[in-house]
Structure formats: structure tokens, C-alpha cells
KOLVEXLUM-465037 format. One record per residue: residue in three letters; x, y, z of N, C-alpha, C, O in turn. Coordinates in pm, whole numbers, plus 50000, padded with zeros to 5 digits. Each point is the difference from the previous one (the first is absolute). Layout:
! KOLVEXLUM-465037
alaXYZXYZXYZXYZ...
//
This chain:
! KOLVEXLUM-465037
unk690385160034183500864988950039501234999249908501094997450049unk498735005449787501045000349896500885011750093501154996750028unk498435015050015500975010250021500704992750141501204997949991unk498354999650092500584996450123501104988949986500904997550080unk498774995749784500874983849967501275011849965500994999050072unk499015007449868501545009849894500255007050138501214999350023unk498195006850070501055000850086500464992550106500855005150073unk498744983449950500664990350048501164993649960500894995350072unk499005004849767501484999449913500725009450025501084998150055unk498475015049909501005009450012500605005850101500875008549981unk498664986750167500515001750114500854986650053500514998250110unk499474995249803500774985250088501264996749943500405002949887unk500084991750187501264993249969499524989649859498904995049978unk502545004149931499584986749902499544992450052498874999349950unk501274989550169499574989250077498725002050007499144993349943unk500575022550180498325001649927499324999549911498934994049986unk501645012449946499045000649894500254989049941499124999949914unk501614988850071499534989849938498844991450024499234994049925unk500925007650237498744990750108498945004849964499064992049991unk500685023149972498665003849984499564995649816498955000349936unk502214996750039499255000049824499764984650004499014996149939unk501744994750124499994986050046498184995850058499284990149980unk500515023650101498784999050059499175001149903499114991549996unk500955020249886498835005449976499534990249920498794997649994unk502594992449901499284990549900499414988450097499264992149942unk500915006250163499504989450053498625002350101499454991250067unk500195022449925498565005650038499954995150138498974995650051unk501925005249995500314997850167500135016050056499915001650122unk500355012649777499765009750069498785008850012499715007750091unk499864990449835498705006249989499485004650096499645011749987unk500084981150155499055003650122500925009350082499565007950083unk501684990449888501205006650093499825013049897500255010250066unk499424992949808500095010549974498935010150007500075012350010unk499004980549984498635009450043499845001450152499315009250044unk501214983250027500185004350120500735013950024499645008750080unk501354991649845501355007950010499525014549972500125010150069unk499164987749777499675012549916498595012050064498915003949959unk501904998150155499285010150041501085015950044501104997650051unk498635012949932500215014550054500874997150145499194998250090unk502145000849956500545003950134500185019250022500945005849946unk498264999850117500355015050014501455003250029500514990750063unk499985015249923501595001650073499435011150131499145008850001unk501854985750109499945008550111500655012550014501175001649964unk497975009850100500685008949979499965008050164499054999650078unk502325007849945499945003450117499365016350020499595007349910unk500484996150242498705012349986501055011849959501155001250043unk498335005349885500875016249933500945006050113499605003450112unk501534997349849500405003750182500625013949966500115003549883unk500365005450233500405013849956501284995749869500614989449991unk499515023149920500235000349881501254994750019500515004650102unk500294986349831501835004150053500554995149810499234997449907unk501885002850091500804997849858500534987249956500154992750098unk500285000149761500704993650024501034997549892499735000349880unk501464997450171501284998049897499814981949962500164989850068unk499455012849795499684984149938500925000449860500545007349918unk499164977150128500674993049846499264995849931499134991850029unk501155015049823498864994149915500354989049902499895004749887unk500484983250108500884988849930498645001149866498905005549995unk502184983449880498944997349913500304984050021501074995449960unk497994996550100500494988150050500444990449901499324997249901unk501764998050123500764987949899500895009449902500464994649899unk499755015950119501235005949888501304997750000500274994950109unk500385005849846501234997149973501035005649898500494992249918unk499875020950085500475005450126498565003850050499015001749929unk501104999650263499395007550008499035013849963500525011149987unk498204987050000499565014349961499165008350119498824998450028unk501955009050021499465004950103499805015050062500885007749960unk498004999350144500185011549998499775002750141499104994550063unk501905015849997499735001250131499085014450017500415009949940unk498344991250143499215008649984499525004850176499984991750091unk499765019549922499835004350180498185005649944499835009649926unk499234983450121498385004449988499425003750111500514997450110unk498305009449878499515003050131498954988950022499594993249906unk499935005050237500054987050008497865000749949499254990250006unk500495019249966498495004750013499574994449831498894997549953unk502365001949987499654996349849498604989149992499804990350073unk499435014449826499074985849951500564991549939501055001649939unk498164985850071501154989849884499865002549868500844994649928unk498105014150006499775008849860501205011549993500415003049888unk500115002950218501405007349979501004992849998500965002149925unk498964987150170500924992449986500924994049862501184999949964unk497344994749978500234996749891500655008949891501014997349934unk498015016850057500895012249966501505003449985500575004949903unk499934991250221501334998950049500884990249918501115001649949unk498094988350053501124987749929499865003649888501084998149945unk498075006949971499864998549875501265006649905500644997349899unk499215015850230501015013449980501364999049972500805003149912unk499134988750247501824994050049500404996249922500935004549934unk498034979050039500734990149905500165006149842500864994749930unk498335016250012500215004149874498984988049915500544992849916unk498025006050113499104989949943498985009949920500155011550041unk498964987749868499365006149945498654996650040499215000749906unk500274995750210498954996350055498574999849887498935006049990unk501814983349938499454993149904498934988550023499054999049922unk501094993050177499584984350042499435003250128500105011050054unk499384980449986499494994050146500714999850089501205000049974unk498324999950184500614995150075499754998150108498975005250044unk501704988350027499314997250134501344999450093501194997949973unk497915005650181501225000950120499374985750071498924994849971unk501915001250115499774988050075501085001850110500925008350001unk498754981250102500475002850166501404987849928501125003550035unk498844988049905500894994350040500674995949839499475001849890unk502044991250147500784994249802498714991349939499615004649894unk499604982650156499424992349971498915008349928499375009450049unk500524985549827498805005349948498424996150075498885005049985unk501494986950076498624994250056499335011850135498895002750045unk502465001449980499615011050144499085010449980499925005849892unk499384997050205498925013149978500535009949952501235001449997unk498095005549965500015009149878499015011549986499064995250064unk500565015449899499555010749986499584998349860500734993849922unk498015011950035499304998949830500055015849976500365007350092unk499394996549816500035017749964498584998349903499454989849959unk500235024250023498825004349962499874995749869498955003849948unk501794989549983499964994949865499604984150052498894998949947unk501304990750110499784989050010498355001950089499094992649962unk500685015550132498545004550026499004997849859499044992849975unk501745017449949499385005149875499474985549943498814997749976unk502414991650005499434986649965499624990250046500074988949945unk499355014050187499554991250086500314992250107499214992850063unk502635009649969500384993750108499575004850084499245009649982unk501194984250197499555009350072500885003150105500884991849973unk499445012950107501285002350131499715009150047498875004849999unk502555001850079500585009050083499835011049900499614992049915unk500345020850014500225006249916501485007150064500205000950121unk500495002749803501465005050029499855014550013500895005550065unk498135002149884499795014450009500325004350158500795009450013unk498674984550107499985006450086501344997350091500495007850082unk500004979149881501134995350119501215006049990500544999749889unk500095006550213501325004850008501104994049979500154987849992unk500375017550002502014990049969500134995750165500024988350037unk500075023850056500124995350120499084986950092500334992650093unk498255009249817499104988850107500804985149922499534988750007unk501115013149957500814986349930501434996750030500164989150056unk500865017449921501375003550088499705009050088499175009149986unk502014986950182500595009650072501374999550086500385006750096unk500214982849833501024997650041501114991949921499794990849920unk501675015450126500694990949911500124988749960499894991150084unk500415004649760499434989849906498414996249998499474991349931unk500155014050126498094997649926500155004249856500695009349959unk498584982849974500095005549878498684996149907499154994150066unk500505007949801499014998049966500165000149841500515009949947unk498964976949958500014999949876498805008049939498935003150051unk501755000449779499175001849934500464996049870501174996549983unk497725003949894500594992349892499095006349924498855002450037unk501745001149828500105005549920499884996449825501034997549936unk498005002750017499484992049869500354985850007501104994649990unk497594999850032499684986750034500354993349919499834988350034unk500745012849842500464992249897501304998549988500414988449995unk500555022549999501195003250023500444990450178500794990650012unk498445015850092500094994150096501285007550099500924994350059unk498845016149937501345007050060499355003950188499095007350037unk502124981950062499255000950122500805010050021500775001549905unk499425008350202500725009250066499514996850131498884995550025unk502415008150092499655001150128500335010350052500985005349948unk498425001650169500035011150071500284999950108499084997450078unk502015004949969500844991050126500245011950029500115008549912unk500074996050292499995009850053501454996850060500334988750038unk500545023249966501625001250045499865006050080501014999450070unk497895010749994500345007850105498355009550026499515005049899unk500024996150185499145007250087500615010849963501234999250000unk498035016849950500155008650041499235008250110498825000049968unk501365006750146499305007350072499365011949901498795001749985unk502155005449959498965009149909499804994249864500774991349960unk498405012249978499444994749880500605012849876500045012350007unk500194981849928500245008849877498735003249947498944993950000unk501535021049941498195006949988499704990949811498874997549958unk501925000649994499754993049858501094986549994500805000350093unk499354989749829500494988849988501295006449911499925006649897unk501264989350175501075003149924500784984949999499784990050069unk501085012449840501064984149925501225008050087499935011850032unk501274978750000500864998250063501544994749917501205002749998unk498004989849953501224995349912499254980349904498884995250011unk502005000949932499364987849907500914995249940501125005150006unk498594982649912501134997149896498834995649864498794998650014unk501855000049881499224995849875499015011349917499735009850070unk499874990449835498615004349899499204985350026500274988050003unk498475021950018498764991149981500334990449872500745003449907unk498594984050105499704987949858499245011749917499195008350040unk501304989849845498675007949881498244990950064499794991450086unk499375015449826498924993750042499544991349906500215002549881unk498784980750173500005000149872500934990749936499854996249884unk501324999450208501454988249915499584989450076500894992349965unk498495001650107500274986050021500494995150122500844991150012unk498465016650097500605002450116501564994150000500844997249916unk499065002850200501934995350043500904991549905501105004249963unk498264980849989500595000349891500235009549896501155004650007unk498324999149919499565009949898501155013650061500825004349919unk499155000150185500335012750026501834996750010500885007649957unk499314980450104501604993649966500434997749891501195002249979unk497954992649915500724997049859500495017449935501035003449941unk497615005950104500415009949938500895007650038500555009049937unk499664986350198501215003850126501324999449919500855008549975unk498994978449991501224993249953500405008249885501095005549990unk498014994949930500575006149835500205011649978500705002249901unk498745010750184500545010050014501295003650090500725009949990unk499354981250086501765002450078501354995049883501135004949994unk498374985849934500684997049929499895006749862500064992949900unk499815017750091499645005749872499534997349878500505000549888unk497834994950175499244994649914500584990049899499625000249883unk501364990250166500674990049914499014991549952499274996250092unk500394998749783498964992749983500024990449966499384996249901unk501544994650191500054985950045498975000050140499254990650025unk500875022050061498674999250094498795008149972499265004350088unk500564997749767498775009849964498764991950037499754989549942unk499525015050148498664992850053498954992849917499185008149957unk500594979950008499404994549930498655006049939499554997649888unk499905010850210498975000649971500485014649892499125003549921unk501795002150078499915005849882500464998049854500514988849997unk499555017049874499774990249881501515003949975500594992049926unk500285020850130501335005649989500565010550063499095005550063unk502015000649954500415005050122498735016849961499215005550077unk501144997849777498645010950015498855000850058499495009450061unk500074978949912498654997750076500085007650132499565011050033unk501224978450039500515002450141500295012250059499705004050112unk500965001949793500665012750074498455008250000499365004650095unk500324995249750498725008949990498924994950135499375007350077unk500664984949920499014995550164500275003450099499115006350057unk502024992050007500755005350111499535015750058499655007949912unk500334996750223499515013950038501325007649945501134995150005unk498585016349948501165013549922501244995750102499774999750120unk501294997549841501405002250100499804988650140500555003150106unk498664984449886499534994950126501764989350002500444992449914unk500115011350206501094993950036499544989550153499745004850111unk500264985549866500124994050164500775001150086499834992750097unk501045014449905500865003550128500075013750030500975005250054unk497905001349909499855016949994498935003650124498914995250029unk501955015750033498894998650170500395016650018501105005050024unk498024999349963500185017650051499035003550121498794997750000unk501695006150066499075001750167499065015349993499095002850078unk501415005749807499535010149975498764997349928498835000450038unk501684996949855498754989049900498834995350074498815002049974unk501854989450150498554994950111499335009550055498785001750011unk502065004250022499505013350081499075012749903498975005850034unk501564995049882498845008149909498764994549962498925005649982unk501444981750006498824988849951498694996750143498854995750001unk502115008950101498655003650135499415005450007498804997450016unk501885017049972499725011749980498774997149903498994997750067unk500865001849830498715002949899499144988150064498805002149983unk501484985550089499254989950030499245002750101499074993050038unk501435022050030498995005250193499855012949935500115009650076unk499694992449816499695011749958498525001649965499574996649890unk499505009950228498295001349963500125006149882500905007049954unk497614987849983499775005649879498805014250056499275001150098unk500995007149792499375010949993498574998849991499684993349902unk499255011350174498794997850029499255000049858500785002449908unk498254996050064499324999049883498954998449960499414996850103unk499745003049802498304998649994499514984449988500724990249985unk497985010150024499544983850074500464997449861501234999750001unk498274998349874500294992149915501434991249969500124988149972unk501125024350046501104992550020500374991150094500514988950001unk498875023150121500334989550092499354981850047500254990850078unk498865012549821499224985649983501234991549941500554990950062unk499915014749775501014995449938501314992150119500474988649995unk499715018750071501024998650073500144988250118500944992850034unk497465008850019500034985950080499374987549897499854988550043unk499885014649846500304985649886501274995050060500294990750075unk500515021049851501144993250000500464995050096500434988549985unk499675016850133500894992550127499014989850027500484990250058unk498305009349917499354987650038500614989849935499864988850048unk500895012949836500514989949913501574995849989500644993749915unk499815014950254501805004850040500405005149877501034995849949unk498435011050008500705012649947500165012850059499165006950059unk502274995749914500385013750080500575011849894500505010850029unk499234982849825500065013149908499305010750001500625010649996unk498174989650008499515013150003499825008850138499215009350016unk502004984150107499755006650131501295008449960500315011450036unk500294980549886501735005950009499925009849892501005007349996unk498244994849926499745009549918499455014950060500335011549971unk498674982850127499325014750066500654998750101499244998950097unk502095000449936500394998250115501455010149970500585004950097unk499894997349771501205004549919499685016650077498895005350007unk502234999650037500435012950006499195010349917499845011950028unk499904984349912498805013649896498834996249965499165006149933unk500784982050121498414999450008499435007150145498804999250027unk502085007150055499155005350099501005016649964500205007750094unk500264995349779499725013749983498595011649995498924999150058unk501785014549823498985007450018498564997049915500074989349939unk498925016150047498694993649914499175015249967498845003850017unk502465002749926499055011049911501325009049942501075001450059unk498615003649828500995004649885499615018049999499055006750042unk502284996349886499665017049975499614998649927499904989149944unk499325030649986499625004149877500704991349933499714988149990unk501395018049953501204996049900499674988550014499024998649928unk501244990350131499864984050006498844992149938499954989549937unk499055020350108498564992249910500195008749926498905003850038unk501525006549863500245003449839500464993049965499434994449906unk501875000550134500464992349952499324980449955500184992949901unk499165005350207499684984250036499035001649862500284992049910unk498695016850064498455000349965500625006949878499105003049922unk502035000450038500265008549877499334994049843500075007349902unk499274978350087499954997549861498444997950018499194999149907unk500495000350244498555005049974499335008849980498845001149958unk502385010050096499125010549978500615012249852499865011749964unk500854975849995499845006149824499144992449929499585006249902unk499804978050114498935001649942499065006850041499665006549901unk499564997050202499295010450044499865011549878499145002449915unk502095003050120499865010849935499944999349862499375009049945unk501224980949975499874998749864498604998149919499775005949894unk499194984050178498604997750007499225009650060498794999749978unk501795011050111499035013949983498894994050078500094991150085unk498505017249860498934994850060499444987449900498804997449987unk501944997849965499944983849929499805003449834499625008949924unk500934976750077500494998749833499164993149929499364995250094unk499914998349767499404991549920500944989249998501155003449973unk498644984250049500674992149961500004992649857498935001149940unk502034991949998500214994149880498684993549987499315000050102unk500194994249784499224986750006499734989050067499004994750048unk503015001449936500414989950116499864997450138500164989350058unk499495022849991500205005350125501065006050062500024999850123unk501325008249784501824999150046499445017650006498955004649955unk501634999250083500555016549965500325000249909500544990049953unk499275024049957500225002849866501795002850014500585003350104unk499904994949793501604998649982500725010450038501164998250038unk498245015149958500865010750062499775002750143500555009450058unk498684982749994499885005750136501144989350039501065003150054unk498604984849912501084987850047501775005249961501014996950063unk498905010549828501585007649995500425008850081501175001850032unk497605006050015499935008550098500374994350157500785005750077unk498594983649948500204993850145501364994250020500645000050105unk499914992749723501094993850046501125010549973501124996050033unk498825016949912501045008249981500155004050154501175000850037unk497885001850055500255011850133500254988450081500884999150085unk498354992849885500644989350156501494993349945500714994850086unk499645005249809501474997450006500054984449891500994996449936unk497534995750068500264990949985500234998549864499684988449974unk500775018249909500305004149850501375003050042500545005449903unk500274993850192500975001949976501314988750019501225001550005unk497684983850004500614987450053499164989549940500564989149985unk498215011849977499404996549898499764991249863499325007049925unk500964980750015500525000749857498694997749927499124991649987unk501265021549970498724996749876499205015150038500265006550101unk498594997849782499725015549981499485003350149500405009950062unk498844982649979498895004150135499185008449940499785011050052unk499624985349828498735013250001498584987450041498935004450043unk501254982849939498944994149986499894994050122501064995950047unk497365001450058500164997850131500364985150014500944996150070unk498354996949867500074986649971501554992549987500494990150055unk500235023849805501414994350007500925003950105501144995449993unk498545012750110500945004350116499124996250153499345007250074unk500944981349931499974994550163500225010850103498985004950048unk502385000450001500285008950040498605010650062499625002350115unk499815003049735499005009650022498994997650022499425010050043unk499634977249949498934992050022500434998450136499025002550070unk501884994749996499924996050147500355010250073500424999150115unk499415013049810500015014750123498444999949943499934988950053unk498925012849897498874998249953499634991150115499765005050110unk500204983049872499584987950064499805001950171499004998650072unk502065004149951500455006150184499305007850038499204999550094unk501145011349811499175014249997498254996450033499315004750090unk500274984649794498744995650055499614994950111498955003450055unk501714989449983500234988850090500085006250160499854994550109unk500465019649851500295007550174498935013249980500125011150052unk498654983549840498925010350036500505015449903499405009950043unk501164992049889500845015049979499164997949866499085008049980unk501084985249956499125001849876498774986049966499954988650046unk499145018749851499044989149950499355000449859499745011349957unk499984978749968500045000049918498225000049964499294990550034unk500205020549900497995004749991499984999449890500955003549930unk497834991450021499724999949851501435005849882499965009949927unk501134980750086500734998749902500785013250025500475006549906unk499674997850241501095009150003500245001350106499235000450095unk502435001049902500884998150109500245011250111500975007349979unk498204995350147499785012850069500474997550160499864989750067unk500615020849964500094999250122499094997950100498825002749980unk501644992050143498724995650100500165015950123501035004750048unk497814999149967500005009750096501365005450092500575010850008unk499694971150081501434998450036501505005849943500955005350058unk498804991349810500935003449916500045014149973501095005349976unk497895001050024500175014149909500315011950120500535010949980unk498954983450155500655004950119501295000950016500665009950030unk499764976449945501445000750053501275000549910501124996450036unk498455009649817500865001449880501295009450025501145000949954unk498095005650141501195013150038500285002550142500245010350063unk499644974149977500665001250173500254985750041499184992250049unk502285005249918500604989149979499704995250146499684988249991unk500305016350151499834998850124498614989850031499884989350061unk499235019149871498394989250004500504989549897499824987950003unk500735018349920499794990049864500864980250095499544988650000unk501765017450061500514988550088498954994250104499904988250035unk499285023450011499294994650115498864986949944499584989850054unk500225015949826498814991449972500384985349931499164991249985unk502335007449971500834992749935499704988350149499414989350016unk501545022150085500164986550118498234995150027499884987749999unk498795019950023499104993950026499214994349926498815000250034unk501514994149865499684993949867500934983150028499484988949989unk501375012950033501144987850016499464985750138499385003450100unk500824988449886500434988449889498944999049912498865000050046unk501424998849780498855001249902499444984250013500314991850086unk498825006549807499424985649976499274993250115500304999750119unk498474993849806499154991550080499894989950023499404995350097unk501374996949785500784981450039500694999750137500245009550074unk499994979649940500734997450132501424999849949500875002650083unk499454994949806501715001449978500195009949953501205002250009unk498215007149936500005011050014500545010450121501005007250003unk497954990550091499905005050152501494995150097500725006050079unk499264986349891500864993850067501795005549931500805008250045unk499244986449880500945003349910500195016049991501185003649998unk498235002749998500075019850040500365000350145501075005050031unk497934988850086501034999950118501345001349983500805009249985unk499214977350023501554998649949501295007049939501215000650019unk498035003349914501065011749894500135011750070500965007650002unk497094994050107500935011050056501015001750084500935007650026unk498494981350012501314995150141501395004249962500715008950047unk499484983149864501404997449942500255012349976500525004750101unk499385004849799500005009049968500395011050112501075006049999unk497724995950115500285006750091500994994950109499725007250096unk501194985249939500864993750035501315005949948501114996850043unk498685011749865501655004549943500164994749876499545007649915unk500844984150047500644990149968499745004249873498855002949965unk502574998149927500535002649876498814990949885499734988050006unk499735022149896498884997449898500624988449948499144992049963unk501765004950024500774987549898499694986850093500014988549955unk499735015250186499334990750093499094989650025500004988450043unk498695025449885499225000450042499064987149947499284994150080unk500775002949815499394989249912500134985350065499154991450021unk502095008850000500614987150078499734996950110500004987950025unk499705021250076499734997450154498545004649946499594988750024unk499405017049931498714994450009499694986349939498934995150037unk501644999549897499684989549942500474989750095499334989850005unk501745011250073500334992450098499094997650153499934990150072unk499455023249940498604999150113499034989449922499684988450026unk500015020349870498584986549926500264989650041499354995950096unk501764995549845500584984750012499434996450179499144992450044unk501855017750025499115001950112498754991850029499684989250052unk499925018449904497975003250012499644983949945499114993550054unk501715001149829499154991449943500055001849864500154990649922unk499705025350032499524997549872501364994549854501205002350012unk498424993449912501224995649924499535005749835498895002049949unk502564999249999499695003949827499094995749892499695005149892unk499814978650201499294994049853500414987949922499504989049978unk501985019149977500454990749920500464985750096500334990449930unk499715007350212500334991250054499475000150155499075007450033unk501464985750040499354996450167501425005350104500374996950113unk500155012349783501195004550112500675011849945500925005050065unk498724999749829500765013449942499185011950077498775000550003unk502045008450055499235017550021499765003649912500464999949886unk498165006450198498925006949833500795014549977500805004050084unk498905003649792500045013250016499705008350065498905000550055unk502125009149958499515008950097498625011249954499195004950079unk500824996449817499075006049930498445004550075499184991250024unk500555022750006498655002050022499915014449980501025007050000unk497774998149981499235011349970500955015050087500365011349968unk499714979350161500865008450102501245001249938500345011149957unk500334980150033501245002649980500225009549878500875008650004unk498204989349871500785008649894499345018550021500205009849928unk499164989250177499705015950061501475002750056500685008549942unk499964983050190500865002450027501664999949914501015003850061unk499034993449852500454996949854499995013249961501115005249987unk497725002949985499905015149942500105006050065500325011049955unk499544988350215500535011750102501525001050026500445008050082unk500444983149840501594997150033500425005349830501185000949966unk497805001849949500865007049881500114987549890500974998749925unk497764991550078500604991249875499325011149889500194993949895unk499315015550078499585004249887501095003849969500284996049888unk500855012750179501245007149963501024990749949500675000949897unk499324991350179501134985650004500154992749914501044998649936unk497504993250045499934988649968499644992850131500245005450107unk498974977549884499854994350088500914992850082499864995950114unk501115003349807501594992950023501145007950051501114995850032unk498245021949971501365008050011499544999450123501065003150055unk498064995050050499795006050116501304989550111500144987950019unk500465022550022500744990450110500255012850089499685011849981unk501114981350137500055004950102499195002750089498994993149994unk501045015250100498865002950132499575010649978500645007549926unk498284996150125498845015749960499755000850130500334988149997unk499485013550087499585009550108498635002050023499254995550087unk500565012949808498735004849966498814989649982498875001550047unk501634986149865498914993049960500094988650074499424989749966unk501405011350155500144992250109498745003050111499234992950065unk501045023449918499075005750130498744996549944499144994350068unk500655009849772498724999649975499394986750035498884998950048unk501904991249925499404981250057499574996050132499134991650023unk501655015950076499955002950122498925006050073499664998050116unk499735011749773499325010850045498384989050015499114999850085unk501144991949779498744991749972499664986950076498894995050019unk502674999350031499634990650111499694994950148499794989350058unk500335029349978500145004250149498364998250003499135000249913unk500874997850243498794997850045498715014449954500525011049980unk497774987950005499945011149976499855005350133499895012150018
//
């Protein structure tokens, strides 16, 4: 009844909504609202042959206008739909949301698999078309967009097409999306205001402490009067872009997420090289497996270990002289303990079966002594070893990395957009109820040593590999 009272405010005129707050202290509404507070289904018409439509996508109440003209096919779900706006408008499909038949918040409405999840109940939006809802000029249909912020948009039809466009293309628009996150419409005008005027800070937005603040908050280069149709149009493009097929576990990962409207990890396996090649040359796994298979060879048919349990000091000078990592290094590297670096080609090395540690000495595992001198198995068994760890953030978090990873996408990347899926998922750093955790897992620092951090350093690795793209690829394809 509390929820049904706030949208009775928030759909009414001031006059209304005064009558109803007039009502509520005087407990004269009560019976009118439990009457009220029930589920209206929205009507929907029967699927009819496929046809197109040239719509307007407003952000309602802007000023200037923020708007995008878009031609869809008319077969869309309202889950693409949504897709679509998120794209158009340039939103980070961050928040909630919901579609509804009519402006009034009170009008029927569609629930999504996240409000299921918490118990409401309705129409579910998964199955209904754009068309069983519009089919003719000006039909149109709201949706709204982080319930806090409160951003309505309408979807207003300009024209019937007879043929349907085979993907959703933009037409033309005016404005940049509001950043996300400011304070809906108010909020998105003040900041309107102070960046047209060159951040003068007589209109610096209260809520920040000085114009630094501000700017530092602000999206990289975000101008409000900045509208590129190309920009929309690429931004479709990756938004109707299937993701690359994959094994149940991720793909478990994956309907988390959209169960929760998230569309990061679709747009990730959905990237141009995540549906590349998924197997490497000779040369390529010498290269990928090169610092494993100089410890291999340095430990022989196995070594005594220290007291401590480290490798004795010349073998550790030995590992970090050939894999490179003595040559970026600070400090001697003879001791295992004092060189990180060489403990975590050790560690991996364990960790993917290649070696084990028997009564106080460090020996190869069967696996290992096979594939010391055939970098080809030695990759094969790399990829069927992968994602490491038996925690769930573990597991999860190696997905991830491989994803990312196998997706293309430049090593200097890579840390940032897995840590940005987690947030995703739920999981957080710790130190608070909203920071991304590390990207950090067992997986990743394998994939870490197949891109050359022994040679590098962990910090030198940048750019794109190919190779240790395919190899990620190779591990998340279906078996």
C-alpha cells in the first residue's frame, strides 16, 4: 500500500497529490488503497507478421531535448528493447527498470526476472514483443530507468515500416546521455549548466566540494550537447552482437548476470574476437609455456628443497636468469622467498599439475616430464587444467578473466574490466559495500605467465597477444 501511495504522488498533478497526502493523514484512504493495490496485466495484441518501426526515443522532461531517432524490427523482445535504449541513450545499464503501457506511473506495466527473483508478480517482459504493444503511428510506450534517478523515456512510433531492418539502427538525435548517477533531471541541468559555461564556479554543483571534484566525477570529455550517430550506431552494433557459445559454468555466470540486467558479460563474449581462432602454433605455445618449461628443465628429475621449503639459491638464479625475470628485477634473485616473480612461476607451475612437491623435494609430475619438450601438449594441458581454484571467487573470477582476456582486449585492460564483471556478480573488495574487488585469481596469474610477465615484469605486459587470446578461448568454448 506504502508503494502504491508514492506512485500516486508521483503520477499526479500537485493538486493530486496534495488530495492524496490530505487523505492519507486523515485515514480516509486506506480502503481505496487496498482496494487499488492490486497487479493490472497490460494488454497485449496477437504477434502479427514481422514489420519495422521508425521511433522516437525522447528522455521525457529534457530540456533541451534529449532524443534519438531509431528504425527496429518490430519482432524485438522488450529485454532487446531495453538493450536498445540503453545503447542509444549511452546508459551503463547500471539500475533497474521497468516498461509500462502508459506516462502515468500507475499504468500496467511488465516486471523482469529480477523483481520475480524478489517476489513480485506479473506479466514477465521476456516474452512480449515491441510489436504486440505498438502498430501504428504515435503508439508509443514508456520505460524508466534507475528508479532513483527516475529517468522516464518514451518510445513513440513515426512511421510503420513494411520491411523490418535486419538489426536496430539510430537515424539521427540531439544531446549526450545525463552522466549516471547526478540527480536525475535536476541534477543532470545544473551540470548542464556548468559545463556550457565553462565550468564557471558560480554554477559548480553543490553537491561537489570544488570545481576538481567535479570535473574528476564527470564521464572523460562528457559534453551535453555532443551527439554522434556513428557513436550510436557502433554502440548497436556490440548491443545485437551474440556472444560466442561457451561452457555451462560460464554460461551459468552469464545468465546471473542478465538475470540481474546486466549486459556486461554478453558484450564481452559478444566482441569480434571472442568468436576468433582457439588453437596456437608450435612457435606460439614455445613461446606462451616458455618459463615453464625452463623450470622443468632446471629441476631435472627434481631438486632437494631448502629447509624452508624455497629452492636452493642457484637454481632460483638459474630460473630468474633464463626466464628474463633478473633482468627487471631489483634485488639479487638468488633467494625464492626474496623474488616473488620466481615463487609464482613455482606456484602456477603447481597449481596446473606440472610439478609436486614429495618428501621435501621439488619433482616433476608425470604430466610434466612428458611435456618438458613439447610445448604443443605442454599448451594443451595448460588449456585443460584452466579455470584454477575451488572457492567460488576463485571459479568465478578465472571465468572471467578468461572471458576478458579471450575477447582481445589489451593486458593493461584486463584487471579493470574483470573487476568490473565481479561488481557485476555482487562480489565487492571488502573494504566497503560498493568498491570492485580485485581482479586477482589463480587463473589469471597463469594467464599473466602465458603473455610474458616473467620476461616483462607484471606491469610491462600491455597490448594484445593473439595467442593468449586463443589460448582463453580455447578453454571457454563448449567441450
Amino acid at each position: 500500500m506504502e508503494s502504491l501511495a508514492k506512485q500516486l504522488i508521483a503520477g499526479g498533478t500537485p493538486q493530486e497529490r496534495r488530495a492524496v497526502l490530505d487523505a492519507l493523514l486523515s485515514g480516509r484512504v486506506s480502503s481505496v488503497l487496498e482496494e487499488l493495490d492490486s497487479y493490472v496485466e497490460p494488454a497485449l495484441r496477437p504477434p502479427p507478421e514481422v514489420a519495422g518501426f521508425r521511433v522516437r526515443l525522447d528522455l521525457h522532461g529534457a530540456k533541451p531535448p534529449v532524443w534519438r531517432r531509431l528504425e527496429l524490427p518490430g519482432n524485438l523482445t522488450l529485454p532487446r528493447v531495453h538493450d536498445v535504449i540503453q545503447a542509444a541513450m549511452g546508459w551503463s545499464d547500471s539500475h533497474l527498470h521497468r516498461f509500462r503501457t502508459g506516462q502515468d506511473h500507475r499504468s500496467p506495466y511488465f516486471v523482469t526476472t529480477f523483481d520475480l527473483d524478489e517476489g513480485e508478480e506479473g506479466l514477465l517482459e521476456d516474452d512480449v514483443r515491441l510489436d504486440q504493444l505498438v502498430a501504428a503511428e504515435g503508439d508509443a510506450i514508456w520505460y524508466e530507468y534507475d528508479f532513483g534517478d527516475g529517468w522516464d523515456h518514451v518510445l513513440k512510433v513515426e512511421e510503420v515500416l513494411e520491411e523490418p531492418p535486419a538489426v536496430a539502427r539510430c537515424l539521427g538525435g540531439r544531446m549526450a546521455c545525463p552522466p549516471e548517477d547526478c540527480g536525475g533531471l535536476g541534477g543532470y541541468e545544473e551540470l548542464a549548466a556548468w559545463v556550457r559555461n565553462g565550468y564557471d564556479d558560480v554554477l559548480l554543483p553543490t553537491t561537489f566540494e570544488d570545481a576538481e571534484h567535479g570535473r574528476g566525477w564527470l564521464p572523460l570529455d562528457w559534453q551535453p550537447d555532443h551527439f554522434d550517430v556513428d557513436e550510436v550506431d557502433a554502440a548497436l552494433t556490440v548491443a545485437f552482437a551474440e556472444p560466442v557459445a561457451v561452457t555451462d559454468e560460464l554460461a551459468d555466470l552469464l545468465q546471473q548476470l542478465e538475470r540481474r540486467s546486466s549486459r556486461s558479460l554478453r558484450e564481452v563474449l559478444g566482441r569480434a574476437l571472442s568468436h576468433g581462432l582457439i588453437d596456437v602454433s608450435h612457435d606460439e605455445a614455445a613461446r606462451l609455456t616458455e618459463a615453464y618449461r625452463i623450470l622443468l628443465e632446471v629441476i631435472g628429475d627434481g631438486v632437494a628443497l631448502t629447509s624452508a621449503g624455497y629452492l636452493p639459491p642457484r637454481l632460483v638464479e638459474q630460473v630468474a636468469e633464463r626466464t628474463g625475470i633478473a633482468g627487471w628485477w631489483i634485488g639479487k634473485a638468488s633467494r625464492e622467498d626474496l623474488t616473488p616473480p620466481v615463487a609464482t612461476v613455482r606456484e602456477t607451475a603447481r597449481a596446473l599439475g606440472l610439478v609436486a612437491v614429495r618428501k621435501g623435494r621439488l619433482t616433476p609430475t608425470a604430466v610434466g616430464t612428458r611435456c618438458r619438450h613439447d610445448p604443443r601438449a605442454l599448451w594443451q594441458h595448460v588449456v585443460g587444467r584452466l579455470p584454477l581454484g575451488n572457492k567460488e571467487s576463485d571459479r568465478q573470477s578465472g571465468w572471467l578473466a578468461l572471458a576478458v582476456v579471450g575477447s582481445g582486449v589489451p593486458a593493461q585492460d584486463w584487471h579493470r574490466e574483470i573487476s568490473d564483471l565481479l561488481l557485476a556478480l555482487g562480489w565487492r573488495s571488502g573494504a566497503d559495500r560498493y568498491s570492485a574487488p580485485p581482479a586477482h585469481s589463480p587463473t589469471l596469474d597463469v594467464l599473466d605467465q602465458l603473455a610474458g610477465a616473467a620476461r616483462t615484469g607484471w606491469r610491462g605486459i600491455e597490448g594484445g597477444d593473439l595467442a593468449v587470446a586463443a589460448t582463453a578461448r580455447a578453454v571457454i568454448g563448449p567441450s
